[in-house]
N, C-alpha and C positions, 0 to 999 in steps of 0.2 A: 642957280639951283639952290635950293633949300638944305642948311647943314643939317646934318645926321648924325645920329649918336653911336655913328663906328669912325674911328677914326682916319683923320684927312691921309691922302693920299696923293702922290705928285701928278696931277693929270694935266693931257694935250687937249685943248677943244679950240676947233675951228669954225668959221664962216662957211656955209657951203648954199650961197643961196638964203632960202629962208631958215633953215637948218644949221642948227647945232650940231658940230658930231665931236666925238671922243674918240679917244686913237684908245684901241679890246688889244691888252696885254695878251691874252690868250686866243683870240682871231687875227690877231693882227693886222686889222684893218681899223680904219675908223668907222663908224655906226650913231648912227642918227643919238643923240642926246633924248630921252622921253625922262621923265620924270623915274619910270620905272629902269632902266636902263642904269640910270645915276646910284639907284640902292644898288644894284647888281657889281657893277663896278666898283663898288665900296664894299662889299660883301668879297669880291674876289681878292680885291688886295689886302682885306682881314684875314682872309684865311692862309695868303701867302707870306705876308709882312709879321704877322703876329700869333697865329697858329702854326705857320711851319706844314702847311700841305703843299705839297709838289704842282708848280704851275703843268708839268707834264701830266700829272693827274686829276685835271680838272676837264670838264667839258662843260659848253655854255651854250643852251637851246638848242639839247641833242631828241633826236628823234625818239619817240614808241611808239606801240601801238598798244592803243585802250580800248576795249569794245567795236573791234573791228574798224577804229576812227585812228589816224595820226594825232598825236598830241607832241607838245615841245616842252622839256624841263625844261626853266629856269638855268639850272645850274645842276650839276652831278661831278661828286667828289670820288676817284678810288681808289684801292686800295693798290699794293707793288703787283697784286697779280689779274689785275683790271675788273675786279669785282665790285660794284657800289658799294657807298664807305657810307658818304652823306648827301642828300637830295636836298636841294632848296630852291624854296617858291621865294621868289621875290613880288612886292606889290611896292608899287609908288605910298610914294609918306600917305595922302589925303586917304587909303585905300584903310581901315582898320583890319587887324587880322580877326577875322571873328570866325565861330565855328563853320560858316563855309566854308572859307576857304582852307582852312585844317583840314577839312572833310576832304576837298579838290586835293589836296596835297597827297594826303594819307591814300586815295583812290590811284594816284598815280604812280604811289608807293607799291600799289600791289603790283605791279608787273616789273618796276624795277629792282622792287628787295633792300634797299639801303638800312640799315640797323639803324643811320638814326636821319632824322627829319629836321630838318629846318625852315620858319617860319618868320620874313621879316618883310616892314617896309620901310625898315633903314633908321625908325624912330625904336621900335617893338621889335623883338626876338626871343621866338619861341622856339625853343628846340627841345627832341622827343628821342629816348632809345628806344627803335622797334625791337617788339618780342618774337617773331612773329609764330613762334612754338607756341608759346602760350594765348597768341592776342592781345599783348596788353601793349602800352605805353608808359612810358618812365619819362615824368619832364624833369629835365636837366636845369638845374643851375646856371650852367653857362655852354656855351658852344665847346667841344671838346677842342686840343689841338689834335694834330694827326697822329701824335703818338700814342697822344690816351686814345683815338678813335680806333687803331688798327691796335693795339692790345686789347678793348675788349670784348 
């Protein structure tokens, strides 16, 4: 798999057939290897290893519903009292983040509320404070840890 600019992390990957898979700290199974998969996995042990979010406070390809259709976040981070913190879209490295998929992100945002957004495919990371009183966006510097996220 292609290195990524968040940092390595101790992972299991097996043979399974023609498949790759990787043993999901937080599903606790192992799950097929994709390209896109491999940033998600790296994004999760970023925010547990080096941000300090609660592996009990994460969820990965949890359900909504958008426009009367099922959709599946990426990733959703929350808070102690299980309110969304941080949403993130993951795309494989080859995928650039461009304003669609911002746009896909921000749209899935509207039903689940997370104050802030995150944007990555493991090379790129864009992340955003929603306002959503005002409508606006605030890009961030850097991805917050959990404690600057649930203070502000």
């Amino acid at each position: 798999m292609q290195e990524l600019s968040l940092p390595p992390f101790a992972y299991k990957v097996t043979q399974s057939g023609e498949n790759l898979l990787i043993w999901d700290i937080l599903r606790r199974k192992q799950v097929v290897l994709t390209p896109e998969e491999w940033v998600r996995q790296h994004v999760v042990h970023y925010l547990i290893d080096h941000l300090g979010y609660p592996k009990s406070l994460l969820s990965l390809e949890r359900g909504h519903a958008y426009n009367q259709r099922q959709k599946r976040t990426d990733l959703c981070a929350f808070d102690a009292a299980g309110k969304p913190l941080l949403l993130v879209e993951c795309k494989r490295p080859s995928v650039p983040i461009t304003a669609a998929v911002a746009h896909q992100a921000a749209t899935y945002n509207l039903t689940i509320g997370a104050p802030l957004l995150l944007l990555t495919n493991g090379l790129e990371h864009y992340c955003w404070r929603v306002n959503f009183a005002t409508r606006t966006n605030e890009r961030l510097a850097a991805i917050p840890s959990y404690a600057d996220a649930v203070r502000a």
